[in-house]
C-alpha positions as CSV (number, residue, x, y, z in Angstrom):
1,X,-70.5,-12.6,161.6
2,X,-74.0,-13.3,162.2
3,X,-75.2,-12.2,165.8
4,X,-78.7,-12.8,166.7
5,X,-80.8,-9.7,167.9
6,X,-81.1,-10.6,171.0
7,X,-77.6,-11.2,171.2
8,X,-76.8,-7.9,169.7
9,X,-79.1,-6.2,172.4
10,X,-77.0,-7.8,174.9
11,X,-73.7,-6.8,173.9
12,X,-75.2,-3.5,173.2
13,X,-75.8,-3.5,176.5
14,X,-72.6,-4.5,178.2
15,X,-70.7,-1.6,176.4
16,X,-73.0,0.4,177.3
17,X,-72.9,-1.0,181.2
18,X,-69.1,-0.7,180.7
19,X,-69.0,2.8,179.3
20,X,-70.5,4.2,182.2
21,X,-67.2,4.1,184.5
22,X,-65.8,7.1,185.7
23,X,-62.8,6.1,183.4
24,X,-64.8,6.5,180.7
25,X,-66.2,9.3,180.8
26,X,-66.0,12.5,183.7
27,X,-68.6,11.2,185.8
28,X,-70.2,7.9,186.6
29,X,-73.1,7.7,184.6
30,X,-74.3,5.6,186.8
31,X,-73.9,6.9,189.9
32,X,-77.4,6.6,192.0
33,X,-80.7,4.0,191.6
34,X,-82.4,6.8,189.2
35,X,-79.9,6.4,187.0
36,X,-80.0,2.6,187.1
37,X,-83.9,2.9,186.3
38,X,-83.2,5.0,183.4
39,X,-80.5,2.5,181.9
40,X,-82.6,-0.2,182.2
41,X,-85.6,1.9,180.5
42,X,-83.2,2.4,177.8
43,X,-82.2,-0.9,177.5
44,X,-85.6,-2.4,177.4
45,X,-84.2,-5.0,180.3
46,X,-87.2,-7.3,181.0
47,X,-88.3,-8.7,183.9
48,X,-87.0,-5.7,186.8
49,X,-88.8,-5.0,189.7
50,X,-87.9,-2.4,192.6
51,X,-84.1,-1.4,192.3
52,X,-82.7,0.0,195.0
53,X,-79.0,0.7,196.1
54,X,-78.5,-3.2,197.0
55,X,-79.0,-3.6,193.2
56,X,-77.0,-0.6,191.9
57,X,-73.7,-1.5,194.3
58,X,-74.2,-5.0,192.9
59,X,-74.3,-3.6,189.2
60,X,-71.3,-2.0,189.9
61,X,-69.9,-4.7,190.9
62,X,-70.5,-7.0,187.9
63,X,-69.5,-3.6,185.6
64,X,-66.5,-4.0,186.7
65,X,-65.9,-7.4,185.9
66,X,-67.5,-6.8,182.1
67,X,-64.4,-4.6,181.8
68,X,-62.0,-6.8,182.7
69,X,-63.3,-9.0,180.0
70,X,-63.1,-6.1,177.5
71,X,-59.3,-5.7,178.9
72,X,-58.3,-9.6,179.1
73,X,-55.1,-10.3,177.3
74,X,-56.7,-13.6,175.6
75,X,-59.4,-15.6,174.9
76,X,-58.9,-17.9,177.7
77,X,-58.3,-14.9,180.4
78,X,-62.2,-13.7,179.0
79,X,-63.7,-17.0,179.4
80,X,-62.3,-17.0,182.8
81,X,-64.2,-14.5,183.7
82,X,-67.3,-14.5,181.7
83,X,-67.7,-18.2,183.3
84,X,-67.5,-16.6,186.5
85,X,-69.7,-13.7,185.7
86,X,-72.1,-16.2,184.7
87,X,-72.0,-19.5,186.9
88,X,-72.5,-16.6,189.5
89,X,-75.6,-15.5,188.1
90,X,-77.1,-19.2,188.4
91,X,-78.0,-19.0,184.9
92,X,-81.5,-21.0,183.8
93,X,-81.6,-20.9,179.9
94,X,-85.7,-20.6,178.6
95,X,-86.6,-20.1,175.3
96,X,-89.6,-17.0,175.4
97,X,-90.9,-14.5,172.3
98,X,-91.7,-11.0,173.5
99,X,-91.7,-8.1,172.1
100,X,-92.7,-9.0,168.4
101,X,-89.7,-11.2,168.3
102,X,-89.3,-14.7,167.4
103,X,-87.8,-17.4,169.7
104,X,-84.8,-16.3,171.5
105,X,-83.2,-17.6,174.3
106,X,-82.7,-15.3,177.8
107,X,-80.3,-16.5,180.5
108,X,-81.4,-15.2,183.7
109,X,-83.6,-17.1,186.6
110,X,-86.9,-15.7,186.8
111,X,-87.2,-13.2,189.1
112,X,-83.7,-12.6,188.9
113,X,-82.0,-9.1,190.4
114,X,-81.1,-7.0,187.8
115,X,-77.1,-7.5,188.7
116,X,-77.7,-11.1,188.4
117,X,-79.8,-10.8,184.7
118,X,-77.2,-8.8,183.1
119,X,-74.3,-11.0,184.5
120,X,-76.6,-13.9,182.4
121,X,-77.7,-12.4,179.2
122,X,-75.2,-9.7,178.6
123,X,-72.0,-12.6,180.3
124,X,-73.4,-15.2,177.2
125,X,-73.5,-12.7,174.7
126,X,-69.6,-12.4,175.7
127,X,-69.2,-16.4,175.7
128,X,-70.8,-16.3,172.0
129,X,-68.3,-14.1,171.3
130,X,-65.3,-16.1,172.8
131,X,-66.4,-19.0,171.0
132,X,-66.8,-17.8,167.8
133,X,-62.7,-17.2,168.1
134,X,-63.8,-13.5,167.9
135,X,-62.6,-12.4,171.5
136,X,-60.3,-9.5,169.7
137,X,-63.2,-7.5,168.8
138,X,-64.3,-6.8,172.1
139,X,-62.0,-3.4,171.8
140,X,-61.4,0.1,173.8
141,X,-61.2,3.1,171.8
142,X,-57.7,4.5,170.5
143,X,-58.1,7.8,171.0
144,X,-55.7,9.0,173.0
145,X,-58.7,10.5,175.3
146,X,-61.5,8.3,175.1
147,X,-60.5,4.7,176.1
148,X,-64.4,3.8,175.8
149,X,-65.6,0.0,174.6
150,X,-67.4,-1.3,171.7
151,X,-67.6,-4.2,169.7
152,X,-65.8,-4.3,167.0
153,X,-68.4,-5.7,164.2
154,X,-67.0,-4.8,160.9
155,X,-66.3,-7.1,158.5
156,X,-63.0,-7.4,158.6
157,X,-62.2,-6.3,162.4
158,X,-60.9,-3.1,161.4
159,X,-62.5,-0.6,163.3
160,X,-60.5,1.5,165.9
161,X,-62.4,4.3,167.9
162,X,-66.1,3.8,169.4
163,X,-67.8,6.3,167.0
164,X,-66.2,7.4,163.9
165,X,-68.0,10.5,163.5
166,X,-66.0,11.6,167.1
167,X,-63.3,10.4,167.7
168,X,-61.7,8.8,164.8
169,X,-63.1,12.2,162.9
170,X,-61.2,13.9,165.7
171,X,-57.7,11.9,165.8
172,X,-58.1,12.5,161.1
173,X,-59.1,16.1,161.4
174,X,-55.7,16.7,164.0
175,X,-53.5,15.1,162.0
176,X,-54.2,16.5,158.6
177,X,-53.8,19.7,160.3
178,X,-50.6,18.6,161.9
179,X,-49.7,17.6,158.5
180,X,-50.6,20.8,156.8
181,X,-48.9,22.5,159.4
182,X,-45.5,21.1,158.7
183,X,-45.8,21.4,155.0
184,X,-46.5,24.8,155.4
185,X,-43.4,25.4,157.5
């Protein structure tokens, strides 16, 4: 599946956005405006002025509404959704080439709050994905105690856990012991 990179840097993003929930992990990771400032450092999100807790409570708001995508049933349940996410955003499509890359097309409004940007960029990087018929790689991990998202962008749609170094290394690791231990008895 070709993705372009801005593309990839928002659905990057969105799992990231997403995996920041309490349910994800022990705290929220994204639980005050600092933290907010330093995702969006990390992220490279263009465009941000202040942020302040207006922003973050609306942040949360569209967070929540990128998981449901990650947990809808079917395609057309996740275009539901990502058209909302996105008509609210008042999207305004304009080709720009920052950064040292080449043409590339961002979503939000100029001037756009950062809840409305993300809902834009990171909500059409979901819609590319929907229409490429690919809406069953948007994925939560299968270990039993993570539940995090990812994309799924192997080549044949195979991959199960969000990092196989950790979990999936885990979940193996636990059951060859589980297996050894019954051999042995």
């Amino acid at each position: 599946m070709l993705i372009p990179h801005d593309t990839r840097f928002a659905l990057d993003t969105v799992v990231d956005l997403v995996n920041t929930t309490p349910e994800s992990e022990q705290d929220d990771r994204l639980a005050d405006v600092a933290a907010l400032y330093e995702f969006v450092q990390r992220h490279n999100v263009s465009d941000v002025g202040e942020l302040g807790p207006r922003d973050l409570k609306a942040v949360h708001g569209v967070r929540a509404q990128f998981a449901a995508v990650f947990a809808a049933p079917d395609s057309r349940g996740a275009a539901d959704l990502i058209n909302g996410l996105v008509a609210g955003a008042g999207t305004t499509p304009r080709l720009t080439d920052h950064d040292g890359y080449d043409w590339h097309v961002h979503y939000f409004a100029p001037g756009a709050s950062i809840a409305d940007h993300l809902a834009a960029d990171c909500g059409m990087a979901l819609a590319f994905i929907v229409v490429a018929g690919e809406q069953e790689r948007l994925r939560r991990c299968e270990a039993p105690d993570c539940g995090r998202a990812f994309v799924d962008l192997s080549r044949n749609r195979s991959r199960r856990y969000c990092d196989s170094r950790t979990c999936g290394n885990r979940l193996h690791v636990a059951a060859y012991r589980a297996r050894r231990k019954e051999a042995a008895g």
